[in-house]
C-alpha positions as CSV (number, residue, x, y, z in Angstrom):
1,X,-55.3,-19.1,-15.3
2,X,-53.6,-16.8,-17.5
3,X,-52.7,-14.4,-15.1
4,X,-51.4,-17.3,-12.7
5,X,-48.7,-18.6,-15.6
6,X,-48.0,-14.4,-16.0
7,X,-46.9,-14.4,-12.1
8,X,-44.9,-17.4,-12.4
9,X,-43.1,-16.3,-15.5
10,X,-42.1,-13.2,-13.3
11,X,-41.3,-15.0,-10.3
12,X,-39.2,-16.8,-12.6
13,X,-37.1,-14.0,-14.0
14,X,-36.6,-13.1,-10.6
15,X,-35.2,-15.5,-9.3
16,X,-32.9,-15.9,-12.2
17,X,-31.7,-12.6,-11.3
18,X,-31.6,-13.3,-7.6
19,X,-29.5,-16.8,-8.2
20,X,-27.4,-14.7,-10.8
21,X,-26.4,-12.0,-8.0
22,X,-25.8,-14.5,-5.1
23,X,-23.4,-16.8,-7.5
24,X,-21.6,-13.8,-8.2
25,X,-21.2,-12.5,-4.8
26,X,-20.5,-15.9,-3.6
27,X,-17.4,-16.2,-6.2
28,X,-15.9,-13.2,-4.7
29,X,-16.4,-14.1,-1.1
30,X,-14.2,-17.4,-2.0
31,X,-11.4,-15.2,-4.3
32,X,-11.0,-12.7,-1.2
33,X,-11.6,-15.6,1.4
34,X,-8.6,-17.6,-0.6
35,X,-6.6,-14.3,-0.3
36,X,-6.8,-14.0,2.5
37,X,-6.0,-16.9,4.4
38,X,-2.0,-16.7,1.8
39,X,-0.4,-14.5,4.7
40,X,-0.4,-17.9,6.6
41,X,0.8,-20.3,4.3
42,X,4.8,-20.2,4.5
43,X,5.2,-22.9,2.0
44,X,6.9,-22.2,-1.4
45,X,4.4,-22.0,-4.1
46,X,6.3,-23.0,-6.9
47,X,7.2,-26.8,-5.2
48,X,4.5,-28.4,-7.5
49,X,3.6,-25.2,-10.1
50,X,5.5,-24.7,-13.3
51,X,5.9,-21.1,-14.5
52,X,3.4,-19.1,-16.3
53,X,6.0,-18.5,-19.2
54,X,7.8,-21.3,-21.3
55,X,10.9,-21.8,-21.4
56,X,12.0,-19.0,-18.5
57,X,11.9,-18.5,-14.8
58,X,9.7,-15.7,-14.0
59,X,10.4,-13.2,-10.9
60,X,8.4,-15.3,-8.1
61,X,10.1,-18.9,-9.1
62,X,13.3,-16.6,-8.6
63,X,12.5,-15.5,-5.6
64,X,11.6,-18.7,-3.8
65,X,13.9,-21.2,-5.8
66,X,17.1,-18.9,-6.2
67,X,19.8,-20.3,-8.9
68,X,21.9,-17.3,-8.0
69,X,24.2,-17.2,-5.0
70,X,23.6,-13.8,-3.9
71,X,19.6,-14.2,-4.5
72,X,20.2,-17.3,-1.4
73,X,21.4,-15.0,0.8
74,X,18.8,-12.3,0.2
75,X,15.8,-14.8,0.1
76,X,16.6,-15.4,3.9
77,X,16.0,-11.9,4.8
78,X,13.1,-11.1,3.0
79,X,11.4,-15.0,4.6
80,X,12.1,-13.2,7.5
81,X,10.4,-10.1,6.6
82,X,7.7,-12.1,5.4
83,X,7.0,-14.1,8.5
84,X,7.2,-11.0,10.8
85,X,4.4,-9.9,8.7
86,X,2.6,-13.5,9.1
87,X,3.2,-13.2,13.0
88,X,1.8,-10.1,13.1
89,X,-1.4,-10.9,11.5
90,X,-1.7,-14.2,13.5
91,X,-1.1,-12.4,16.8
92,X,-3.4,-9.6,16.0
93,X,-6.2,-11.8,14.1
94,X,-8.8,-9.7,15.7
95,X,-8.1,-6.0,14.7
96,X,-6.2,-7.1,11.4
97,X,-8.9,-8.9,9.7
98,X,-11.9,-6.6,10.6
99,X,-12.9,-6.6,7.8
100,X,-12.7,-10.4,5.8
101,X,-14.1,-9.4,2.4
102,X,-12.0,-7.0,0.0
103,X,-13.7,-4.8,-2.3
104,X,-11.5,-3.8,-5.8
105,X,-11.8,-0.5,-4.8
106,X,-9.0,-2.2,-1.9
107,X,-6.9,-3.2,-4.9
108,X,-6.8,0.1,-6.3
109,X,-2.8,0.8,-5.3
110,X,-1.7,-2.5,-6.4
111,X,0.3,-1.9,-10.1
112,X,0.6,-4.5,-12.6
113,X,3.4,-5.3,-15.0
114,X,2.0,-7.8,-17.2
115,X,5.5,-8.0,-19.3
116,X,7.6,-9.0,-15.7
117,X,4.3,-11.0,-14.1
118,X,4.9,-7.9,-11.2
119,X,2.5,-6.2,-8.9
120,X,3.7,-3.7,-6.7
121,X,1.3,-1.6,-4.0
122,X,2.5,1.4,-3.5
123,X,3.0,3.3,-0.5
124,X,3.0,7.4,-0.4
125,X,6.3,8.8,0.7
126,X,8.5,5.7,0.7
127,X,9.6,6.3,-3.3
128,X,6.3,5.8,-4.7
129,X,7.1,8.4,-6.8
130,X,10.2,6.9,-8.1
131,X,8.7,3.2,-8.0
132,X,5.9,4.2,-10.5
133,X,8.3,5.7,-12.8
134,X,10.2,2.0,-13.1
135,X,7.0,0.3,-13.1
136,X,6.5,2.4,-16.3
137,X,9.4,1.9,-17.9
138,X,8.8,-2.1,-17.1
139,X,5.4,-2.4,-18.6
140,X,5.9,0.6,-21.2
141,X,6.8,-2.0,-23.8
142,X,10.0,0.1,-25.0
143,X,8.0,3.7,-24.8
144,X,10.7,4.5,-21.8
145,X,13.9,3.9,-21.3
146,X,14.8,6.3,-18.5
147,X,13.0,6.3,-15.1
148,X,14.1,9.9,-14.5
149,X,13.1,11.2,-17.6
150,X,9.4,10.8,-16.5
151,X,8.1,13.8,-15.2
152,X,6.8,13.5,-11.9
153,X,3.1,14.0,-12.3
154,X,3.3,12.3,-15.4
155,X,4.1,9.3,-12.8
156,X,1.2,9.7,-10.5
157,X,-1.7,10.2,-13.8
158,X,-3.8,7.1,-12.9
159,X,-3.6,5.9,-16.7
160,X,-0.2,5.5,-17.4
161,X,-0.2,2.4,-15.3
162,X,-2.2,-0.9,-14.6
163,X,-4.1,-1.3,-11.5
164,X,-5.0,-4.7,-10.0
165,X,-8.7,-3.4,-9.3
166,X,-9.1,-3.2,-13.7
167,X,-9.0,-6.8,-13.9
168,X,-11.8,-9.6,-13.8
169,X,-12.3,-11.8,-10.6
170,X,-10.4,-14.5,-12.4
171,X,-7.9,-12.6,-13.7
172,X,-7.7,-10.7,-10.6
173,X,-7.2,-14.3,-8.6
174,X,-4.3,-15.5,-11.8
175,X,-2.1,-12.7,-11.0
176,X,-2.4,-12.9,-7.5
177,X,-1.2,-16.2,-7.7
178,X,1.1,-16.3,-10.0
179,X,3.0,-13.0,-10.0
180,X,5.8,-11.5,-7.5
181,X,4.1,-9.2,-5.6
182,X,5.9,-6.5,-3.6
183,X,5.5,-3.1,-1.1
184,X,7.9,-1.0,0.2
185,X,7.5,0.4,4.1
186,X,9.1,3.2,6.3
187,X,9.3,3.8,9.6
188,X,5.8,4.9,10.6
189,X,6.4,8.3,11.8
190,X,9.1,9.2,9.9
191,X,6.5,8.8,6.9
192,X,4.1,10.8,8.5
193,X,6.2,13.7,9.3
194,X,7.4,13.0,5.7
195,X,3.7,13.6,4.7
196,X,3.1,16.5,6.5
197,X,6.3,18.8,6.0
198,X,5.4,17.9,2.2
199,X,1.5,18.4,2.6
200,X,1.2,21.6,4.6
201,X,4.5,23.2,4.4
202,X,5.2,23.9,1.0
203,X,3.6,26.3,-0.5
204,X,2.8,24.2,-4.1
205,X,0.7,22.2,-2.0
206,X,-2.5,24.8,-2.2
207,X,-5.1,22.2,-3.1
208,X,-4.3,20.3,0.6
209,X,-4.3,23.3,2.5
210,X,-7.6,24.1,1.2
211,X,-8.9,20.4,1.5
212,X,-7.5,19.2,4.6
213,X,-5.8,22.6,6.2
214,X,-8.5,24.8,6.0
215,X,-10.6,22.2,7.9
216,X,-7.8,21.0,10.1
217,X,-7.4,25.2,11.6
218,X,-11.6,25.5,11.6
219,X,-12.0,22.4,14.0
220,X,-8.6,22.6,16.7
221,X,-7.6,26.2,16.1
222,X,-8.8,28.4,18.6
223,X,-9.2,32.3,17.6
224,X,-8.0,31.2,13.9
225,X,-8.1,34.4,11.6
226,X,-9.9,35.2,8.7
227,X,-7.1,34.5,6.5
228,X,-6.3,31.0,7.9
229,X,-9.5,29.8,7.8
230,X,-9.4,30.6,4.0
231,X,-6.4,28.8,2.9
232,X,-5.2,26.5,5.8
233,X,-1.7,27.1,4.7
234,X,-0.2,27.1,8.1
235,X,-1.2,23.9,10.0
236,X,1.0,23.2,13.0
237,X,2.2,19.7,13.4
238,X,0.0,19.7,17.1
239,X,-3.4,20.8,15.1
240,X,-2.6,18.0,12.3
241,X,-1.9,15.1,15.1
242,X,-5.2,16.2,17.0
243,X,-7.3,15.7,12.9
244,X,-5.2,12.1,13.0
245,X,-7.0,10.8,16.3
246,X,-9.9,12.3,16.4
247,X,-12.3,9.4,16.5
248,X,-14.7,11.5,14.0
249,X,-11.9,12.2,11.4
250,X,-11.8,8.4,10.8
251,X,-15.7,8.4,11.3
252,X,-16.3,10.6,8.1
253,X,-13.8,9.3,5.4
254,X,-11.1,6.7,5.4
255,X,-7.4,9.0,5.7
256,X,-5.6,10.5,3.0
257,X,-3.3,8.0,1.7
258,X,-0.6,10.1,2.0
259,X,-1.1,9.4,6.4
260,X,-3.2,6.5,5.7
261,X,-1.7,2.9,7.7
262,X,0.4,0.6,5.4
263,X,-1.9,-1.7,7.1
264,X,-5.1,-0.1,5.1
265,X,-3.3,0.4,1.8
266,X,-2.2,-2.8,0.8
267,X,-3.9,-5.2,3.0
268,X,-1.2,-7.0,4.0
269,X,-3.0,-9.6,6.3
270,X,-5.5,-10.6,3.2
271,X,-2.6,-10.2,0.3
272,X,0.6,-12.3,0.5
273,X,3.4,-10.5,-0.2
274,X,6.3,-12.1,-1.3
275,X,8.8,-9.6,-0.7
276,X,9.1,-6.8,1.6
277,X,11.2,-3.8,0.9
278,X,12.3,-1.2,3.3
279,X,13.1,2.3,2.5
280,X,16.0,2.6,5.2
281,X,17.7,-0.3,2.3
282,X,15.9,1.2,-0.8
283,X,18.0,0.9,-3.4
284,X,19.3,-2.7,-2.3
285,X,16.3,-3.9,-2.0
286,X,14.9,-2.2,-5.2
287,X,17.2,-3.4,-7.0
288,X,16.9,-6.8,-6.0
289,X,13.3,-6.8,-7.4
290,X,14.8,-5.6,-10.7
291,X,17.4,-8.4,-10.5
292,X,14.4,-11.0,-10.0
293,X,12.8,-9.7,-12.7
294,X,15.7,-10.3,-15.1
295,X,15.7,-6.6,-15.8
296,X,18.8,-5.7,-13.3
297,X,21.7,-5.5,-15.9
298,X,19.7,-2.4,-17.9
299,X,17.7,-0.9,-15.0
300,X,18.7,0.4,-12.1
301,X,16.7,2.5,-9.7
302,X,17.2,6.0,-9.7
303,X,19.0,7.2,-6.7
304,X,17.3,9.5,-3.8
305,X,18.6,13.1,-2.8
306,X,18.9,12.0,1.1
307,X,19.5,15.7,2.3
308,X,15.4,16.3,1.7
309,X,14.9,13.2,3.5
310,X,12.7,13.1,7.0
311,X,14.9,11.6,9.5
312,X,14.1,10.1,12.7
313,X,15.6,13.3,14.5
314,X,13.1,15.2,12.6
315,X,10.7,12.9,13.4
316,X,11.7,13.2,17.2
317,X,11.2,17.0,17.3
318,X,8.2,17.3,15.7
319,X,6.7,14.6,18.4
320,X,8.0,17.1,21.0
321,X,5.9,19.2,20.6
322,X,2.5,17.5,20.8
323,X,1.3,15.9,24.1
324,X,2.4,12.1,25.6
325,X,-1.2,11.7,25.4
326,X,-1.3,12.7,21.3
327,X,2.2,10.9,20.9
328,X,0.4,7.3,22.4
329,X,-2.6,7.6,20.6
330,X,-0.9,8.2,17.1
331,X,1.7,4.8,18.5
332,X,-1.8,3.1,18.7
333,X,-3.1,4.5,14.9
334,X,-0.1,2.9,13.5
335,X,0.6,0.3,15.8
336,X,0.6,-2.4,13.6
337,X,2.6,-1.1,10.9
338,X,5.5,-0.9,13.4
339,X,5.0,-4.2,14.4
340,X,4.5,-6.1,11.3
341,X,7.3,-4.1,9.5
342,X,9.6,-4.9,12.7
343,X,10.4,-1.2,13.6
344,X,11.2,-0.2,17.2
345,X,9.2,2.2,19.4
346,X,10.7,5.6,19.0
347,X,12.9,6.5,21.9
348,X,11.7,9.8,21.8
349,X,8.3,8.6,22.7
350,X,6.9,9.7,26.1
351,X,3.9,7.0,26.3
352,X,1.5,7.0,29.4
């Protein structure tokens, strides 16, 4: 008898437990499931909801209620923007929700500013760099003034700013909600030859060409010497293309962000966006985020040095030089980032 009431008592705590883990996990199958069905919902979601601050308009109520003139005009274009994105997730249901339960780890490029109820995910080589120096300034609570007096690896030290994937489920769900949340894109392939001329042909870059190069020249290099094998410092555009859609590059690790599909970044199909911004119109459109956030009159963002820029003839003669066949099968890696950010086919494209 005594050893029957010990088994029950431990059948007891274990199921405890077991309830305990599946109330959890069901909590954030409904947060993420909630999420994720947003993208759809083209109705403005301040109609009924009151702002989360008294006594001001925060950036979102802006956005979809505009008191300014020139805020009307703009919040046409970026509806736009917004339903291509919709469209695009609607049309392509089947590839673009593969996977209909986000992890935090999925939230980890998404920055908060508590002080401007802002999140921004931010995208490698489309002004990330210059993004995450604002976003400091913005939630540094007076500790910076100047955007350009960050250094640039001060920007990218994963401390010196919030990330979405910190919070609690609840909290996590609040700010999704309730603040403006915002992403800039590029034109697919001019970001990737952005990425690689940066990544592989610089010589500061030593720690990718010995991550990603010397592996790229070991696996599609034929005869490589000694000395390339070593320090992958001279990775031809043709060798990195071949690493991108090689079915066992994206069987062993998701990509590099720096290559890596707006798409699988910021989720885009699960997380409703409320304003898309385009780096071909970065500083309007930056600005205009600044402007929402009642911030525009003592921030401005900091202005690019467009000679360094990858263009789209670079872009066109670096695709020259790989195969029609490499050329379609990159257009198919990063298909849906040209579609749901409404950028043209390349001309330059020969595709089978």
């Amino acid at each position: 008898m005594k050893q029957m009431l010990l088994d029950l008592m431990r059948m007891s705590r274990i199921c405890r437990m077991v309830l305990a883990t599946c109330l959890g996990s069901f909590i954030l199958v409904i947060f993420y499931f909630q999420s994720m069905f947003q993208p759809v919902m083209r109705r403005n979601p301040f109609a009924a909801e009151g702002c989360c601050r008294k006594g001001s308009r925060n950036a979102l109520q802006e956005l979809y209620n505009p008191t300014q003139a020139e805020f009307s005009v703009a919040a046409v274009l970026h509806q736009a923007r917004r339903d291509q994105v919709a469209d695009t997730c609607h049309a392509h249901s089947a590839s673009s929700r593969k996977r209909h339960v986000l992890t935090p780890s999925d939230l980890k490029h998404l920055v908060v500013d508590e002080e401007h109820e802002l999140i921004y995910c931010y995208v490698p080589k489309v002004a990330c760099t210059n993004w995450k120096r604002v976003m400091m300034v913005l939630s540094g609570r007076g500790k910076y003034s100047d955007p350009m007096e960050i250094l640039s690896n001060e920007a990218h030290v994963p401390s010196n700013l919030k990330t979405l994937n910190q919070y609690s489920i609840p909290d996590i769900n609040h700010r999704l909600k309730s603040y403006l949340k915002f992403l800039f894109v590029r034109e697919p392939f001019e970001r990737l030859v952005s990425a690689y001329r940066n990544k592989f042909t610089l010589r500061y870059n030593a720690s990718f060409h010995k991550r990603y190069g010397t592996k790229i020249v070991r696996r599609y290099r034929k005869n490589a010497t000694t000395e390339a094998l070593q320090s992958g410092a001279d990775v031809k555009f043709q060798e990195f293309a071949e690493y991108l859609v090689d079915p066992g590059t994206q069987r062993e690790a998701p990509l590099n962000e720096h290559w890596q599909t707006v798409y699988s970044l910021c989720h885009p199909c699960h997380i409703h966006y409320d304003l898309v911004g385009k780096y071909e119109t970065l500083e309007e459109d930056a600005n205009y985020v600044l402007k929402l956030a009642g911030v525009g009159d003592s921030l401005r963002f900091p202005s690019y040095a467009k000679s360094t820029r990858t263009t789209d003839q670079m872009a066109a003669m670096f695709f020259n030089n790989i195969s029609s066949q490499q050329q379609g099968q990159l257009y198919q890696l990063y298909k849906l980032d040209f579609l749901m950010f409404n950028y043209s086919i390349p001309s330059y494209l020969k595709l089978q």
